[in-house]
N, C-alpha and C positions, 0 to 999 in steps of 0.2 A: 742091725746096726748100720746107720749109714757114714758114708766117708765124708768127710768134708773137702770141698777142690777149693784151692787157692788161686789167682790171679795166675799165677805161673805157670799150674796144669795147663793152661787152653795156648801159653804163647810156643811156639817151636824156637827150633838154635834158630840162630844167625843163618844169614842166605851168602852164599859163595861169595867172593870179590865182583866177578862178569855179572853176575846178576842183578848185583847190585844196585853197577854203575848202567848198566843196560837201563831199568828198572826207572833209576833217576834220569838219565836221559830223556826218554819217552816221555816223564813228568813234565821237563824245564820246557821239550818242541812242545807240546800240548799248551802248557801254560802261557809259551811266547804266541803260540797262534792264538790263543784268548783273546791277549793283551792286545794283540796286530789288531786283531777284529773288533777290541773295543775300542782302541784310537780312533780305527775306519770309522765308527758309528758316530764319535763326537766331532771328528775333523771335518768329514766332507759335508761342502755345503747345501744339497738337496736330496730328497728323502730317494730319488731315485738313484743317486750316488752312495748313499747311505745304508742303501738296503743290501747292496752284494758284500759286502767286506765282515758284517757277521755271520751272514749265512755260512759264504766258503772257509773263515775262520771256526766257526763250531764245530763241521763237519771232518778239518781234518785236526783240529782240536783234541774231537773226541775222539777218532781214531787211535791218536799218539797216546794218549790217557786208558785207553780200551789194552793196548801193546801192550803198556807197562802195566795192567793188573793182569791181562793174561800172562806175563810173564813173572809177575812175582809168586800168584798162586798158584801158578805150575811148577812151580820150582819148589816152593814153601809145601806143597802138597802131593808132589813125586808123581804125579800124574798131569796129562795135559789139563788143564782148566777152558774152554771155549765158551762158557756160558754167559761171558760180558760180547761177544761179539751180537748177542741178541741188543743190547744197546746200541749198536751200531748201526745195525741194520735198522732198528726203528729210525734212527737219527737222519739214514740216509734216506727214508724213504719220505719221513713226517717235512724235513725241513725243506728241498726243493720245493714240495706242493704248497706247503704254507707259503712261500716267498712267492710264487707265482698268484696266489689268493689275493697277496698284500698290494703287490704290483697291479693286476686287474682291476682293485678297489679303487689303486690311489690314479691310475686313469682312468678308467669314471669318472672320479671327482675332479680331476684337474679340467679334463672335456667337459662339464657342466658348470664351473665355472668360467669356461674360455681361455685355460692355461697351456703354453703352449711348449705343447705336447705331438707327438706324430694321429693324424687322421686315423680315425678305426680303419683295420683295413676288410676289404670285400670278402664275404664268407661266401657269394654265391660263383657260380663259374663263366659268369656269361662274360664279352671281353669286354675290356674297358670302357672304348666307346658306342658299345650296341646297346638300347631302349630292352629292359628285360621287361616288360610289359611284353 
């Protein structure tokens, strides 16, 4: 015979008062750095202005969002929970590199159409005014 589980089996009690409000805390910082960072994205006026304010907002976005589920399914589950910090660490590593890819492209393009932009700078060593010939 098998048993039938209702909705109810899989929910646990209610989480302490500090947990709670901890819990939601870490929600509302995460959700305001969202928001900061999507204002950034539609208010500033060029794409090089535009591009840092989501970056640093996602980053520590997700952080604050990572907090609060480590800390609710550790509590909810009586044991530490760590295994959203692997979202993190991809987050940290993936979004710098992307944003430096983005930046690289968009001067490129501005330098090829004459956008004024800072000069490439010298990759080789020799000094400023010396003939590397």
């Amino acid at each position: 015979m098998t048993e039938s589980l209702a909705i109810t089996d899989f929910i646990a009690g209610p989480l302490p008062l500090w947990a709670e409000i901890l819990t939601a805390a870490f929600v509302v910082i995460g959700a305001a750095f969202a928001a900061i960072g999507s204002f950034g994205l539609v208010r500033l006026p060029t794409f090089f202005d535009r591009i840092h304010a989501p970056t640093l907002a996602a980053t520590l976005g997700t952080w604050c969002i990572t907090l609060a589920t480590i800390t609710y399914f550790s509590v909810q589950g009586g044991n530490l929970f760590l295994h959203a910090l692997l979202i993190v660490m991809l987050v940290a590593v993936t979004a710098p590199v992307t944003t430096i890819f983005l930046m690289r492209a968009a001067l490129f393009r501005e330098r090829q159409q004459g956008g004024s932009v800072p000069p490439e700078s010298r990759t080789d060593m020799t000094p400023s005014g010396a003939d590397p010939t």
